[in-house]
N, C-alpha and C positions, 0 to 999 in steps of 0.2 A: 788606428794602426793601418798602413800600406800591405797590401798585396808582393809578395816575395820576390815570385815568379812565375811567367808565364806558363797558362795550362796546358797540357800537349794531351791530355785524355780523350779522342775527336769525340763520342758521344756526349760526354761531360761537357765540353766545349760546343757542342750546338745547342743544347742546353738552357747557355750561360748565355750563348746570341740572343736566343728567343727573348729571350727576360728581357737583355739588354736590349733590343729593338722596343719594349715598352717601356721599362723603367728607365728614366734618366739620373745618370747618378747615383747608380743602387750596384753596382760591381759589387762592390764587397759585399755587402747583404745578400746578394744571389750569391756569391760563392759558400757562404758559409751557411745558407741554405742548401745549396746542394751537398755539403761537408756532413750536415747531420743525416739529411736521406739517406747517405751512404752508410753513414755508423750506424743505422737503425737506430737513429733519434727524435728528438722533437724539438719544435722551435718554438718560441713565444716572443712577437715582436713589442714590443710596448712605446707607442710613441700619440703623442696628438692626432686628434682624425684627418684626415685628408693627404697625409703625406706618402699614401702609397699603401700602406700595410695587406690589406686586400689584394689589391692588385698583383703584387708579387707573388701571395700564395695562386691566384687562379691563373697567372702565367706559367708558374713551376706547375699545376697541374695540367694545364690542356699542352707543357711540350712534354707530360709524361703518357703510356694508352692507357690509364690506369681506371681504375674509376674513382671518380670523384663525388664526394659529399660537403653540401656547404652545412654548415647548423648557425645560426643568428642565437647566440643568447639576447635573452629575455629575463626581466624578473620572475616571471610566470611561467617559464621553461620548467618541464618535471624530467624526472629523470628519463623514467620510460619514452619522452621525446628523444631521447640520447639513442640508449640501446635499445629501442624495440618494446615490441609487448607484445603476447599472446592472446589470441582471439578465439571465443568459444565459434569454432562452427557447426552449424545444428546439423547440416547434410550427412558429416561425416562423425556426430556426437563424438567432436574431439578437439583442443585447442590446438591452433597452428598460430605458432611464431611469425610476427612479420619485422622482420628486422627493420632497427633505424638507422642514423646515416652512420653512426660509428662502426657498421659493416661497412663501409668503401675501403679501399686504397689508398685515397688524397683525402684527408679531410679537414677543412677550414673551419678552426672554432672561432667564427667573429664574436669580438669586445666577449670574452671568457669572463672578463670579472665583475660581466654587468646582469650575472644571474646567479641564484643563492648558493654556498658552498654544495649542500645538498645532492644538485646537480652539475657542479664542476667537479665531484670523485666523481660521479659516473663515467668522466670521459677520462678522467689523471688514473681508473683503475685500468682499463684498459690499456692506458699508458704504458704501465707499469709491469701488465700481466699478459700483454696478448693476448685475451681474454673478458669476458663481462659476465657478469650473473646475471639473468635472466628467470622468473619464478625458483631462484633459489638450483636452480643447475648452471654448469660452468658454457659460456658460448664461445671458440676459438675464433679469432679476428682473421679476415682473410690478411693475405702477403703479397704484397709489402703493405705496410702499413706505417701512414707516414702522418702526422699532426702537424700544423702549423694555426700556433694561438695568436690571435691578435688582443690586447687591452688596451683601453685608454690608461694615461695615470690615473694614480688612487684619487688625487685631490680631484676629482670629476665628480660631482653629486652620482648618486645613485648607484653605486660602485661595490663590489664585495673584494675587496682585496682578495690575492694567493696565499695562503699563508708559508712563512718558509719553509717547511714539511711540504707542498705542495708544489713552490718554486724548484726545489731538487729534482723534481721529474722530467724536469725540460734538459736536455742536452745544450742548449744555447740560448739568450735573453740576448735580442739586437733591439737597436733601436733605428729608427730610417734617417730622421732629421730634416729638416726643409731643403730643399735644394735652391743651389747659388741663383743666383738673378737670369742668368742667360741661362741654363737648365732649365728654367722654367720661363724662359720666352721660346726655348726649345720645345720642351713639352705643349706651351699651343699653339704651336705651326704644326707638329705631328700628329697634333688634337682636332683640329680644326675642320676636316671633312668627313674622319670613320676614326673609331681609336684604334693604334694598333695590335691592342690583343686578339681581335676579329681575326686578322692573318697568321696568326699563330698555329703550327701543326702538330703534331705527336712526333718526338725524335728518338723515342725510347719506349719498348714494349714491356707488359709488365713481366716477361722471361728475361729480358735482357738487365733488368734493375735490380730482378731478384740477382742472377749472376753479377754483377758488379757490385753490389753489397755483399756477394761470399769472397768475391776478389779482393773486396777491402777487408776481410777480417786476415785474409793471409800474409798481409802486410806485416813484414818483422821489426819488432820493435827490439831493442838493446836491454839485456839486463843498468846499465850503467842509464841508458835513457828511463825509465821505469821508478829509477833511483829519485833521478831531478826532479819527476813529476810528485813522488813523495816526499821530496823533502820542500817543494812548492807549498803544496796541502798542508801541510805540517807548521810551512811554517804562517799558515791562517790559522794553528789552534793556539799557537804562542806570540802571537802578536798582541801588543796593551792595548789594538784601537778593536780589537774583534772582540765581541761577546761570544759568540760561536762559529768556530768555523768549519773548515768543508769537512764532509766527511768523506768514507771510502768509497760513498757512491760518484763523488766527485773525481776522485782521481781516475777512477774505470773510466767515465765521463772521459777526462780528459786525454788516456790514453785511445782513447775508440772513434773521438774527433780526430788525433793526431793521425793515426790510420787512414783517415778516409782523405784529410788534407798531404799524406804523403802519396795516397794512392792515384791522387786527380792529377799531381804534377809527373804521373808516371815515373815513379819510385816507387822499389819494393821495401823499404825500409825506413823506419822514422828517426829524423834527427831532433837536436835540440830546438833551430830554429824554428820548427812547427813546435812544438809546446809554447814556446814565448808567443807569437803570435798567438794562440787560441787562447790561451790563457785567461785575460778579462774574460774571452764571451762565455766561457763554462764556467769560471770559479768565482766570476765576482755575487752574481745573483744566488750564490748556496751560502754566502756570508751574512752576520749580522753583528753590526758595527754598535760598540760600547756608545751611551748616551752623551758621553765627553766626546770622543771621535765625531763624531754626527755636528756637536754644539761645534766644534772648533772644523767646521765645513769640511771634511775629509769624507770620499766617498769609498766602495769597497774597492772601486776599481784604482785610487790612486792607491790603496793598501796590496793590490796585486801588482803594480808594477814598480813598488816600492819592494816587493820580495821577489822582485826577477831580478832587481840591482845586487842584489846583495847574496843570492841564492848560487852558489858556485854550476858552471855549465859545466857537462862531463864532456872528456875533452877523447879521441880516438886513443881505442887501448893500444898495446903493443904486441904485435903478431907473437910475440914470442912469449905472450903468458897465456 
């Protein structure tokens, strides 16, 4: 899917430069990356290695002042590499917590599903909860707090798949894709003496993200829009190609991307057009498509934009009801 319209949000929009001054070709993906930071969400890119996936999250971090953590899954990753551990120290006969990277602000979970589930709740609780356990007490995550997963696909040896209970926690599943022929005779002329993430600087402080993430929850949504999006969800639990579909996490989901994608174009209010557009990227990945649907090549996302055909758009009420 195309881009609407142009952004007029200025910090949002230098932002979106940074990225695009590295990433060739990745507009949309940078915006719908900034779309979830906004919602106070998470992202999981899932595409082949080399096409970027990286890159964009340590771009979206260094134009934020946030702090940042990388973590490399491993087979051999343990949790406590995740959240932390506590260490006896003898000086002060008493253990002191040293937290892990899932204390930052920005944190890149590269290839998430190349380490055992075990250790991917450690990071999907937090996700989840704002929060980690730690010797069995609760730890508060600082704010903002922002996740971007990268996976290879599953068919990749050595791979722990997301389970879909697992997939649900992500506010959006993109994927990069190769870029066209001269995009990438682009990218090595711009490669070619220093890359450009090196130039990159902080355009956003981490007071100024918390406030634009409280700006985007005041974004009004329409009982009548609210409606569309439940009867979207709905209708993934009655379609013959779904085994299961979204649930009510997904609709919040969907409402809370819409928010942050009416809040970037400088609207206080969300329309239909923003649900159709986000649509695939929140609700296809919480679907799980009947064994026939799958055999006869039909994926979740052509089942989402076969229920935006047919799903009636609410149309403006009448001042006078």
């Amino acid at each position: 899917m195309t881009k609407q319209t142009l952004l007029y949000q200025p910090k949002i929009a230098e932002v979106l430069k940074n990225i695009n001054k590295v990433m060739i070709g990745k507009e949309e993906a940078a915006l719908l990356s900034v779309i979830a930071l906004l919602a106070r969400g998470h992202v999981l890119l899932e595409d082949v290695p080399g096409v970027g996936k990286t890159m964009l999250v340590r771009t979206l971090a260094k134009s934020l002042d946030c702090d940042f953590k990388r973590i490399q899954f491993t087979p051999d990753l343990l949790p406590s590499d995740v959240t932390g551990v506590s260490i006896y120290n003898p000086k002060d006969l008493q253990f002191e917590f040293r937290p892990g990277p899932i204390l930052g602000n920005v944190v890149l979970a590269d290839e998430i599903n190349r380490t055992s589930p075990k250790t991917q709740s450690a990071l999907l609780e937090g996700m989840e909860e704002t929060s980690i356990t730690v010797d069995g007490e609760s730890v508060p995550l600082n704010q903002p707090f922002f996740v971007m997963a990268t996976q290879n696909p599953i068919e990749y040896e050595g791979t722990y798949p997301l389970p879909e209970a697992q997939l649900d926690r992500f506010l959006l599943k993109l994927k990069m894709g190769y870029p066209s022929a001269n995009q990438e005779v682009d990218m090595l002329m711009r490669t070619s003496v220093s890359h450009p993430i090196h130039e990159i600087e902080a355009v956003i402080s981490r007071e100024e993200l918390i406030d634009l993430q409280k700006q985007t929850e005041d974004v009004y949504i329409d009982q009548t829009v609210n409606r569309y999006i439940v009867e979207l969800v709905t209708g993934t639990r009655k379609h013959n190609g779904v085994y299961l579909g979204v649930s009510p996490r997904g609709s919040i989901a969907l409402m809370k991307a819409a928010k942050a994608y009416a809040f970037i174009q400088d609207r206080d209010y969300v329309i239909p057009d923003d649900i159709k557009y986000l649509a695939p990227y929140v609700l296809a990945h919480r679907m799980i498509l009947t064994s026939e649907s799958k055999f006869e090549g039909s994926t979740a996302e052509d089942i989402v934009a076969e229920l935006l055909t047919v799903t009636s758009i609410p149309v403006q009420r009448n001042v006078s009801e």
